[in-house]
N, C-alpha and C positions, 0 to 999 in steps of 0.2 A: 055699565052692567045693569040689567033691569032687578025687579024686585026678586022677579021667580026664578032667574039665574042665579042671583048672589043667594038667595034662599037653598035653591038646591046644590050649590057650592059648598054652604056649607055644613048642609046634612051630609054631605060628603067626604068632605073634611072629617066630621065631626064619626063617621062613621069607621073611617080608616083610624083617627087616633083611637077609637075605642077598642079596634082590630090590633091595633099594634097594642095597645096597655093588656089586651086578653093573653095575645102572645107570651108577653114578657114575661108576665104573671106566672104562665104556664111553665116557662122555660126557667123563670128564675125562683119561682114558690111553691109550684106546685108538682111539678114532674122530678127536681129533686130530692123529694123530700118523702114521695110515694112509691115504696119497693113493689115491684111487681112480682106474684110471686111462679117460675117457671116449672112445670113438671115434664118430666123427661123418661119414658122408660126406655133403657138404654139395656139391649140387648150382648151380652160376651159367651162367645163360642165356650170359653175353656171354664165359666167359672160353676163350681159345682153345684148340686141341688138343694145344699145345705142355705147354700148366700142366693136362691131362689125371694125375690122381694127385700133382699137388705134395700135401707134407704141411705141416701149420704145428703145432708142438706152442706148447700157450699154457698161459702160467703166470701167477695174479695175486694181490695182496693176500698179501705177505709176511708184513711188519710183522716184520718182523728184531728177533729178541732171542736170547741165548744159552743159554735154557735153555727155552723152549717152541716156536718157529717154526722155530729152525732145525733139529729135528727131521725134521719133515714137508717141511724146502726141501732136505734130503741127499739124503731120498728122492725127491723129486719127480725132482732131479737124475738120480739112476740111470734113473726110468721113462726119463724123456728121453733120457739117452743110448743106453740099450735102443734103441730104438724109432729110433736114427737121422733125424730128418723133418729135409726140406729149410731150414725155417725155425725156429726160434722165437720168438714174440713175447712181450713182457711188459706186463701192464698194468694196472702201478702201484700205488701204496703199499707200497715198499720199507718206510719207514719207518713210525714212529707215535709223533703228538703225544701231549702228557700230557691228559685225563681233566679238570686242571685248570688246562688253560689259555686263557688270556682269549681271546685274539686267534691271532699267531703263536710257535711254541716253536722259533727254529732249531735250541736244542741237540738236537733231538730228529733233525734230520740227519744228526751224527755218525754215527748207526749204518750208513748209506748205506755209507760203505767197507768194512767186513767183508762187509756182504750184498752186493756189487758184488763183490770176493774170490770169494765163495762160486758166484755164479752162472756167473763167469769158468768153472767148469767144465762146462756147457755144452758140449753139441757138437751140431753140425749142420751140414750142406751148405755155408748162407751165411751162418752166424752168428745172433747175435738181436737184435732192434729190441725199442724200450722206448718207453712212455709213464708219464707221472707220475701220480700220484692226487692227493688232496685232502690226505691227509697230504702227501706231498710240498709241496703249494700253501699249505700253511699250515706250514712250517718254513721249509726254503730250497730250494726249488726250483735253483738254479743251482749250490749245492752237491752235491748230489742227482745231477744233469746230470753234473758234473764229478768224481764218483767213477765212475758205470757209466761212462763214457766212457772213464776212461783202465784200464778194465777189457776193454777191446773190445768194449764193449756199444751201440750205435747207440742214441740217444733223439731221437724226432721230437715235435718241438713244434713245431706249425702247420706242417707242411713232409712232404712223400712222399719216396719212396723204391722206385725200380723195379728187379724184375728181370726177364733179358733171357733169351727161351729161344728157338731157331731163328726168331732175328728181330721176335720176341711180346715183348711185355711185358707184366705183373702187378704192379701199384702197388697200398704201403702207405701209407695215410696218416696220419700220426698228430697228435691233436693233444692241445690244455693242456686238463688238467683242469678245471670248470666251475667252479671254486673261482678258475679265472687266467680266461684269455680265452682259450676255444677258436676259432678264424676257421677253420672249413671252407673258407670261401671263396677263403683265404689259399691254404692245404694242398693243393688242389684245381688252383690258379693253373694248375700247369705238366701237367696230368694230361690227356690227349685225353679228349674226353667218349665217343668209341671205346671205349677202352682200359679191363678192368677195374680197378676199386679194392678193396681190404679197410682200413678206414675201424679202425684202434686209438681206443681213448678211453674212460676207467677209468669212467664214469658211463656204465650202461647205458639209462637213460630218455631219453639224448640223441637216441636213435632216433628220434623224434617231429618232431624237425627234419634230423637224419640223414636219413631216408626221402625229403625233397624235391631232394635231390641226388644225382647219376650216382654211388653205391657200390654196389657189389655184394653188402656183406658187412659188419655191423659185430660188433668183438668187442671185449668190455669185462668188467668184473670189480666192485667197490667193496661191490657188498651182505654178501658172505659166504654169501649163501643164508638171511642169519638169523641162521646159526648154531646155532640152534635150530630143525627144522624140525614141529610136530607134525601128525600124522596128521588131515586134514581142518581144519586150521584153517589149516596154512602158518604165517610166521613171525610171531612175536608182536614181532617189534621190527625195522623194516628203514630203513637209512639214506635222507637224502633224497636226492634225486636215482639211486634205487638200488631206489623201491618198486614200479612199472608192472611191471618185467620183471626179478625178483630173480634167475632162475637157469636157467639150460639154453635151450632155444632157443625162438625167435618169430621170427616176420614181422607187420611193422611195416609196414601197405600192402604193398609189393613188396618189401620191403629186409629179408634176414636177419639176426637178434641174435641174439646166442650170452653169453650173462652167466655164465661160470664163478667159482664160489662160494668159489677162494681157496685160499690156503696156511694163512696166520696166522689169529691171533685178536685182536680187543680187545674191553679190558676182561675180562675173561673167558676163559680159554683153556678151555674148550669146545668142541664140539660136539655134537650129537642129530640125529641123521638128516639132516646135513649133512656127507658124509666133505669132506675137501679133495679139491681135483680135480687132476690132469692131461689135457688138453684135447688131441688128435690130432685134429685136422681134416686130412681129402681132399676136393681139391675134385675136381669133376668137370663136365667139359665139358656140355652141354646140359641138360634140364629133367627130370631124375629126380627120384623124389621122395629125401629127403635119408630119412639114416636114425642113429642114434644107440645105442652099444651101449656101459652099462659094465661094465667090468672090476674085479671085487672079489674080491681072494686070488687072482685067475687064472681067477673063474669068470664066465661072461656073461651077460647081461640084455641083453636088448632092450627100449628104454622106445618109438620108435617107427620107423613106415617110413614 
């Protein structure tokens, strides 16, 4: 090999490993740890002119650990407090089972209190409503329950929850992850078939039976996005009940889904073209079309209108 081949060998080299150490970086230090944050005005036929401009910021898919999620759950936290919204919701998997386990892992609940701690700060108008994930449903759920609770955190399992603005109401409903028994039907009981709903429930594919009942709005979380997103293939690995509608928004028949792609990580603290999200949604009285704008370092993308 002469001089100026082994020479541009290995600028070569030498340029691919820097290409690969930029990657990994990005994939393993710096894309998981920077929440993007999404704004969404999301248009509903039935809801009245009172909830004209409510805000609902939504956070989901923790997976509480002290050296890689609660990173990205500090930050998340400031977006949101930034951003003051009326509401915010959560939905689910605070925790996360082990990788090697059979059935159920409760100790993998313990973590619940510190990430319950952590969200306590939180601020918004009326507080925030929570649903459980699959982690959750296969640890302990009632523990889980019992830490964001006495954290001031509201968790709906099969059961709503209204608010009241110049005599109007706007009803959450939330229910158990599909790992437990979700009953819509349950959730729904006390709700006027009037009155709008926004339908919490960490499995986004539930939309499919979602869609034949009076909700106006479902938002859910569970897939990650992937985690891994690549360019024209989409994700190479998506959970069940998690793969029809992995991430950002759809209509499901008449019924909107919004699947935001999470805080944490498992198995893998990654990500690749999957930042974590923070979720602003405004709803908005009548039939405009919705529209979706994010926000990375402060700069905007509009993905649609």
């Amino acid at each position: 090999m002469s001089l100026l081949t082994r020479r541009k060998f290995l600028i070569t080299a030498g340029l691919a490993t820097a290409s690969t150490l930029a990657l990994a970086e990005d994939t393993v230090i710096r894309e998981p740890n920077h929440p993007e944050l999404v704004k969404v005005e999301m248009p509903l036929p039935r809801l009245p002119e009172a909830f004209d401009g409510f805000t609902i910021a939504q956070l989901s898919d923790f997976h509480y650990d002290e050296f890689f999620s609660i990173v990205p759950i500090r930050r998340a936290i400031e977006i949101v407090n930034h951003l003051q919204p009326d509401l915010v919701v959560l939905t689910g998997d605070f925790v996360t089972i082990s990788m090697f386990a059979v059935s159920h892992d409760p100790q993998a609940a313990k973590v619940a209190e510190p990430c319950a701690k952590l969200l306590s700060q939180l601020r918004s108008r009326l507080g925030s409503l929570a649903v459980l994930g699959n982690h959750e449903a296969q640890s302990d759920p009632d523990f889980v329950t019992e830490a964001l609770t006495s954290y001031g955190i509201s968790v709906l399992r099969n059961r709503s929850w209204a608010v009241e603005e110049n005599g109007k109401r706007l009803w959450f409903s939330g229910l158990e992850s599909l790992d437990m028994w979700p009953r819509i039907e349950h959730a729904l009981l006390g709700v006027p078939n009037s009155e709008p709903a926004v339908l919490l429930v960490h499995e986004p594919d539930f939309a499919d039976h979602a869609a034949r009942y009076p909700v106006d709005l479902q938002l859910s979380g569970h897939s990650h996005g992937g985690q891994v997103w690549l360019p024209g293939v989409g994700a190479p690995w998506l959970p069940r009940n998690g793969r029809k509608y992995p991430r950002g928004h759809y209509k499901v028949g008449a019924l909107p889904l919004y699947t935001n792609v999470g805080l944490g990580t498992i198995r893998l603290a990654v990500r690749l073209n999957c930042a974590p999200e923070v979720t602003l949604f405004t709803l908005r009285a009548g039939k405009l079309m919705s529209r979706t704008n994010v926000y990375t370092n402060g700069r905007r993308t509009e993905l649609q209108d």
